[in-house]
C-alpha positions as CSV (number, residue, x, y, z in Angstrom):
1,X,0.0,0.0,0.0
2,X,1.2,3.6,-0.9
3,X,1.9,5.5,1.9
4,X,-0.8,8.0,2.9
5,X,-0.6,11.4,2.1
6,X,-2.5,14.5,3.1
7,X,-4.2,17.0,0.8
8,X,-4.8,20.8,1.4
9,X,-7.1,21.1,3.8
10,X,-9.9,23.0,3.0
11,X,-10.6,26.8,4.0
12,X,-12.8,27.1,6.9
13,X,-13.3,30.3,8.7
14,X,-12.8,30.4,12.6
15,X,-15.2,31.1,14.8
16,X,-14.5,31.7,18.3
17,X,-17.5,31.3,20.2
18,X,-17.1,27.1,18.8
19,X,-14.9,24.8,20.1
20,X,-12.1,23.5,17.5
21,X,-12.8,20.4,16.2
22,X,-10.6,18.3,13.5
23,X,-11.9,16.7,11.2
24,X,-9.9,13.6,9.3
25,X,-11.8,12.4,6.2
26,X,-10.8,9.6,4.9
27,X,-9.7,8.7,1.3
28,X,-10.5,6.8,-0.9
29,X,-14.5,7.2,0.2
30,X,-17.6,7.2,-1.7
31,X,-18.8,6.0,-5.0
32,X,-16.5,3.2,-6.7
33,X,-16.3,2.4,-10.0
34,X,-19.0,-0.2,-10.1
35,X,-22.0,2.1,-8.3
36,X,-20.7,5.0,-10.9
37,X,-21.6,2.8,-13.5
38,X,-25.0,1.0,-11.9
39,X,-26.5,5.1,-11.5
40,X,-25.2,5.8,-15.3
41,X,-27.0,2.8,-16.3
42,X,-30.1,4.0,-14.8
43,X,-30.0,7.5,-16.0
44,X,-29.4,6.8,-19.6
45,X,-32.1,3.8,-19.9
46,X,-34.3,6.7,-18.9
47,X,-32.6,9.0,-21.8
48,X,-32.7,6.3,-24.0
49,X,-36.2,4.6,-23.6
50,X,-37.8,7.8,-21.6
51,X,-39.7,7.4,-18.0
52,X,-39.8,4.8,-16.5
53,X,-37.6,2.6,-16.0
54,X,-38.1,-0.1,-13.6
55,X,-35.6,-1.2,-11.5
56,X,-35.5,-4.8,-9.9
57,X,-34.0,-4.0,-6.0
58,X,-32.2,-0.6,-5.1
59,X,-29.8,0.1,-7.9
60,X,-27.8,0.6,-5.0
61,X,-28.4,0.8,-0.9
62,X,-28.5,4.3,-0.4
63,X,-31.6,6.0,-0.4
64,X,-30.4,9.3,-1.5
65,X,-29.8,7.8,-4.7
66,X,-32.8,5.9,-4.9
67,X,-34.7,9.0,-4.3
68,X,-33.1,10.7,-6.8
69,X,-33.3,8.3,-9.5
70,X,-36.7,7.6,-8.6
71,X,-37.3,11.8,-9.4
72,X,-36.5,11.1,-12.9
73,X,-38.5,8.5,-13.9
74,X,-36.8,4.8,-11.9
75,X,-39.7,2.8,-10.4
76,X,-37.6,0.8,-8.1
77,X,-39.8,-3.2,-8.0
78,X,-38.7,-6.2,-5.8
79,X,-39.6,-8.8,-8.1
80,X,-40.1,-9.1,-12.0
81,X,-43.7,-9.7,-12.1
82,X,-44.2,-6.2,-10.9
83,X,-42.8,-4.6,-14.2
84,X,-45.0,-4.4,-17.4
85,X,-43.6,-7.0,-20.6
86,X,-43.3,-3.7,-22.5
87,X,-41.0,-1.4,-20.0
88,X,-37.4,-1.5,-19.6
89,X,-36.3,-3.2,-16.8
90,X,-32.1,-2.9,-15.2
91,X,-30.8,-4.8,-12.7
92,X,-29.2,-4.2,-9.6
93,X,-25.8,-3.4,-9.5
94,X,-25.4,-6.2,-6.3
95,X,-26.3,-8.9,-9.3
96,X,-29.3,-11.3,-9.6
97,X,-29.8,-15.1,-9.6
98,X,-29.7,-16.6,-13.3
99,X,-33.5,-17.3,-13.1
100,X,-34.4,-13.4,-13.5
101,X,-32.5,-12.7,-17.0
102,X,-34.1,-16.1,-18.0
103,X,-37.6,-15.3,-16.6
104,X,-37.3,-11.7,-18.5
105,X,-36.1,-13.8,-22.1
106,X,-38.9,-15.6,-21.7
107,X,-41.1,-12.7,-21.5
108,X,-39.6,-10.9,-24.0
109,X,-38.5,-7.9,-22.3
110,X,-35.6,-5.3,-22.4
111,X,-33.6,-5.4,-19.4
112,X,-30.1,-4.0,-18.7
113,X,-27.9,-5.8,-16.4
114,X,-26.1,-3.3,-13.6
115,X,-24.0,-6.1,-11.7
116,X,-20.9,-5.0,-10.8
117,X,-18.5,-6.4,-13.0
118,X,-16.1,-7.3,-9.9
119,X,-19.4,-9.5,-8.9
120,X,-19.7,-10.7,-12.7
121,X,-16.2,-11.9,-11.9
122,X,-17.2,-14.1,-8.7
123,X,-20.3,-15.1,-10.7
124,X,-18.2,-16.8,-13.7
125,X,-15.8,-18.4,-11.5
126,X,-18.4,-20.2,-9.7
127,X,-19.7,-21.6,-13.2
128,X,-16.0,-22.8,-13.7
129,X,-15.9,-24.3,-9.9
130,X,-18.8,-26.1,-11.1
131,X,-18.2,-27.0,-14.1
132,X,-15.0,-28.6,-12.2
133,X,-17.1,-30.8,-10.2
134,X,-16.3,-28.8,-7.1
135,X,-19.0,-28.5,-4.2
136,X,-18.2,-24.2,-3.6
137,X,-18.1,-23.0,0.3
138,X,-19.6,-19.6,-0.5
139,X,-17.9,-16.7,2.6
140,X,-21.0,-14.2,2.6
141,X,-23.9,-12.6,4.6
142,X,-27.6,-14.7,4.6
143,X,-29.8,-12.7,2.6
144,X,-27.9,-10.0,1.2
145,X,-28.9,-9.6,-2.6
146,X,-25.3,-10.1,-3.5
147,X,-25.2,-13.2,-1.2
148,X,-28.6,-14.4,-3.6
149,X,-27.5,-13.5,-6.4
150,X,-24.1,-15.7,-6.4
151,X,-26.0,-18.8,-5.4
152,X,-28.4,-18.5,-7.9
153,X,-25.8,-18.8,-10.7
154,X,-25.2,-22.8,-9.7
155,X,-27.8,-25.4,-9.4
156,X,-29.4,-25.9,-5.8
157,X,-27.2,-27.7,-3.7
158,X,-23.9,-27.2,-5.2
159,X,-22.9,-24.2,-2.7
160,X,-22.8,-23.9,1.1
161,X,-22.9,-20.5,2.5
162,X,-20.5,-19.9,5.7
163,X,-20.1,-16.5,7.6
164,X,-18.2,-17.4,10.5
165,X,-15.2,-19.3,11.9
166,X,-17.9,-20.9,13.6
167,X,-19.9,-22.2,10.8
168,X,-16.6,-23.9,9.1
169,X,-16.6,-25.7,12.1
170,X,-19.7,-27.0,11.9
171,X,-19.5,-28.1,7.8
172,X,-19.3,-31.9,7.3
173,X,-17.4,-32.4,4.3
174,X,-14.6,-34.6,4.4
175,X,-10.8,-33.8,3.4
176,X,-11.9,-36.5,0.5
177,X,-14.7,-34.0,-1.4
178,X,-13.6,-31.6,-4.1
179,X,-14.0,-28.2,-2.4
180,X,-14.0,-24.8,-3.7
181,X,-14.8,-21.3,-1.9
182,X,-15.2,-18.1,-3.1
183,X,-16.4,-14.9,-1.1
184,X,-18.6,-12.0,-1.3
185,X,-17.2,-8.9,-2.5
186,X,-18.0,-6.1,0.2
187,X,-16.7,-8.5,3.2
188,X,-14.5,-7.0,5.9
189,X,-10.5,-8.2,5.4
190,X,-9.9,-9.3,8.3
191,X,-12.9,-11.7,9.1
192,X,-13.0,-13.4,6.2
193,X,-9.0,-14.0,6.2
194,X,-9.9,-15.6,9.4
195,X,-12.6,-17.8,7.7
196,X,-10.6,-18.6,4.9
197,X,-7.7,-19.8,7.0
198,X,-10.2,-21.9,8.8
199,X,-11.6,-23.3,5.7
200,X,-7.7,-24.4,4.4
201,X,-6.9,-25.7,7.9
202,X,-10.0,-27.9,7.5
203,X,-9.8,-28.9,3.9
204,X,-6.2,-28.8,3.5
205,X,-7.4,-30.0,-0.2
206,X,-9.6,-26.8,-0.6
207,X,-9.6,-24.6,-3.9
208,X,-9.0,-20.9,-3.6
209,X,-10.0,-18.6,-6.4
210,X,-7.4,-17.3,-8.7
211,X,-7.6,-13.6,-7.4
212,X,-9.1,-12.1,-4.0
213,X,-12.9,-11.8,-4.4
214,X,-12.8,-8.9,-2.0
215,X,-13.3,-5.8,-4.2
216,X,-10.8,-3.1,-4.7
217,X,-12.9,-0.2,-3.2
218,X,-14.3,-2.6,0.0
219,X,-10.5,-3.4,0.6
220,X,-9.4,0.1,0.0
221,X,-11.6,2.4,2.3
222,X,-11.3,-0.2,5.2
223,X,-7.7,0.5,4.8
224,X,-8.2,4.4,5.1
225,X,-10.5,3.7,8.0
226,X,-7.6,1.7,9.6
227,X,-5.2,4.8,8.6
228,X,-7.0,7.3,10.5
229,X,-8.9,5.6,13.3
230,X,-6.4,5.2,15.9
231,X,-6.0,9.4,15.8
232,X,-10.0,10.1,16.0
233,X,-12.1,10.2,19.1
234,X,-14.9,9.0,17.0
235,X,-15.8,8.2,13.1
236,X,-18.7,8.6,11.7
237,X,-19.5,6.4,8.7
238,X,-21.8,7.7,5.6
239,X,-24.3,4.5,4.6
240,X,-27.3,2.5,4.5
241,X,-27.9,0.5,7.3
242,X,-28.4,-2.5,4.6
243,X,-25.4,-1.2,3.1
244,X,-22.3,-4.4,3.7
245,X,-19.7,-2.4,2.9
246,X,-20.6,0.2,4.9
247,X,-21.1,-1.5,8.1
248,X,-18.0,-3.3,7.6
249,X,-15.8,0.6,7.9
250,X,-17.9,0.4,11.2
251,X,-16.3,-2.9,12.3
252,X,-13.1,-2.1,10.9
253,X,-13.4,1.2,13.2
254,X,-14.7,-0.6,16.3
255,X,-12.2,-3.3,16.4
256,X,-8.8,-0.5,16.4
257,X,-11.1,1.0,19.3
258,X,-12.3,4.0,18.2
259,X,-16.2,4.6,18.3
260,X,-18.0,4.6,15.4
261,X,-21.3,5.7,14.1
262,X,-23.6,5.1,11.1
263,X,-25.1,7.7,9.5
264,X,-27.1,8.2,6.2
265,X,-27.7,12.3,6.4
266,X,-26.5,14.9,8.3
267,X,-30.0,15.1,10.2
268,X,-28.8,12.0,12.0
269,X,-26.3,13.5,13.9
270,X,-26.5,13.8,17.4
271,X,-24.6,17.0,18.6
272,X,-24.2,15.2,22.4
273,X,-22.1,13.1,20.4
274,X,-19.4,15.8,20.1
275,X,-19.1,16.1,24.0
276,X,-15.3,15.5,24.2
277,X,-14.2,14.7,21.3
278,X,-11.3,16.4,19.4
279,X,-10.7,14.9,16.4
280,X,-13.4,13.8,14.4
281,X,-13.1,11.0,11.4
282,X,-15.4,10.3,8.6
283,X,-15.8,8.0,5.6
284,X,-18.2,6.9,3.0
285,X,-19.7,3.8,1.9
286,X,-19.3,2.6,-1.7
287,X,-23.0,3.4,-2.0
288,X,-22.4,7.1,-0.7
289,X,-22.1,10.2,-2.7
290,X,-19.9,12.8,-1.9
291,X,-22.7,15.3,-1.6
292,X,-23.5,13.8,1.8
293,X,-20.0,14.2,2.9
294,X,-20.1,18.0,2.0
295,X,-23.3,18.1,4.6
296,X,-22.2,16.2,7.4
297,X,-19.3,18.7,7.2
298,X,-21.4,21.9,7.2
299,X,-23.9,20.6,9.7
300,X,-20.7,19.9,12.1
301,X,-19.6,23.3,11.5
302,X,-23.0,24.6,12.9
303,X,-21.6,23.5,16.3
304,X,-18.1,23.7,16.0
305,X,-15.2,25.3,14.5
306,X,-13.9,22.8,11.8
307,X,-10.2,22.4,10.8
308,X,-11.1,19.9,7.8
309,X,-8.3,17.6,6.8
310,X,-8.1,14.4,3.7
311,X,-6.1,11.6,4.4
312,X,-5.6,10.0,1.1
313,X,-4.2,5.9,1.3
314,X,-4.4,6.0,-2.6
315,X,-5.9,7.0,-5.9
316,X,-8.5,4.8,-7.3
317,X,-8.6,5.1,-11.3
318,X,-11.0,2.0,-12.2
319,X,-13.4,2.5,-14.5
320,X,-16.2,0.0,-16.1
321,X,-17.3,0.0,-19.4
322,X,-21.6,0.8,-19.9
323,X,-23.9,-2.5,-21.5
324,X,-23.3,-2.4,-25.2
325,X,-27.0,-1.3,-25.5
326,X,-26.3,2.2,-24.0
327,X,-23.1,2.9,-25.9
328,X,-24.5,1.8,-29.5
């Protein structure tokens, strides 16, 4: 990992009726590559095929976004039957079990896939696991649409899903069976390096994937969080409470010691939450824009006198190419 570095802080007028309070913000935060391009995908199926669009599941978990796309023209379903066989219909960028493109084929519809290629990625390797005649031990959270979506690319059966040390112990496979695990994308590091070491100490005969399925951005803003935490008094952590990747910088903050809180507006903020503390850090789930980052820093400067500072861990460049149907 580069080592951090700092970038100007920002101007902020003093004001000496406040008490001082530093504020470390964290970078890289925010939007990754594969939310840019779930939001982009949204916005130009409405350009392209004009309001609305449905959209199976929140593009993505924050409900800022949502609202917003939902202002110009997304009507955000749960399940296919819910959109008409003549609308447009995208995806979530979290992915979706292979039954829904198939169900939407069927029917005849236009739909635009938003998966996040980095979850594409985890979604062709378990083809190839199976294809290998390997039983996959899926590392993920019950029930997260991600977590769905990667088991429904494999016939029933074929993968276990662990999240704990605990449940590896608790598997019955022998050190005989062709194993295979893979992991959800937006884990924390730490935990599932734990699990993983579990699973190889168990199935000494166990196949990892090629690369870490940990995403770049999940792996880089715990990092930051870890790069600033031990210097703040408390961090506060912009996301969805359905959000992985966000509670995971909460964890990530909790376990150096230093208290965290989840926030998905400004409003949220508790001012009693300031009593004593100096030095103030903040982050952004993937989910996140930085427009919400912006507000959490003016509403703390309605109570305090801010001396704003970035600490950037690296630059993120990753970009991912739109569906061939919005670029032709």
């Amino acid at each position: 990992m580069n080592a951090p570095f700092q970038e100007t802080p920002a101007d902020t007028s003093s004001d000496k009726g406040k008490l001082p309070l530093k504020v470390l913000i964290a970078a890289p935060r925010g939007f990754c590559a594969g939310v840019d391009r779930a939001i982009e995908i949204v916005e130009k199926s409405i350009e392209r095929f004009g309001a609305p669009v449905y959209v199976r599941h929140e593009i993505v978990h924050n409900r800022y976004v949502v609202e917003g796309l939902r202002e110009k023209g997304a009507i955000f379903v749960e399940e296919l039957d819910e959109v008409p066989d003549d609308a447009p219909v995208v995806f979530s960028a979290h992915g979706v079990p292979k039954s829904v493109p198939a169900e939407a084929e069927r029917r005849e519809m236009i739909y635009l896939d938003a998966t996040c290629p980095l979850v594409s990625k985890v979604h062709r390797q378990a083809e190839r696991q199976i294809e290998k005649g390997q039983h996959i031990i899926f590392i993920g959270h019950e029930g997260h649409p991600e977590v769905i979506g990667t088991m429904g690319q494999v016939p029933e059966g074929r993968m276990t899903l662990v999240e704990t040390v605990a449940d590896v112990a608790e598997l019955t496979f022998s050190t005989e069976d062709s194993l295979s695990f893979l992991t959800q994308t937006t884990l924390s590091v730490d935990d599932t390096a734990e699990v993983i070491a579990a699973l190889m100490e168990r199935y000494p005969q166990i196949v990892a994937p090629r690369a870490e399925d940990i995403c770049y951005a999940t792996s880089n803003r715990q990092a930051a969080v870890k790069t600033i935490a031990a210097a703040c008094d408390l961090l506060l952590v912009i996301g969805a409470p359905n959000s992985s990747n966000s509670l995971r910088l909460v964890e990530v903050s909790e376990r150096l010691g230093t208290s965290s809180k989840l926030i998905q507006r400004a409003s949220e903020i508790d001012p009693a939450w300031l009593d004593g503390v100096g030095t103030l850090g903040l982050t952004a789930g993937a989910s996140a824009p930085e427009v919400l980052v912006r507000e959490v820093v003016d509403k703390l400067a309605e109570w305090r006198d801010i001396d704003e500072e970035k600490v950037r861990t690296m630059d993120e460049k990753m970009v991912f190419k739109l569906p061939r149907e919005l670029t032709e």
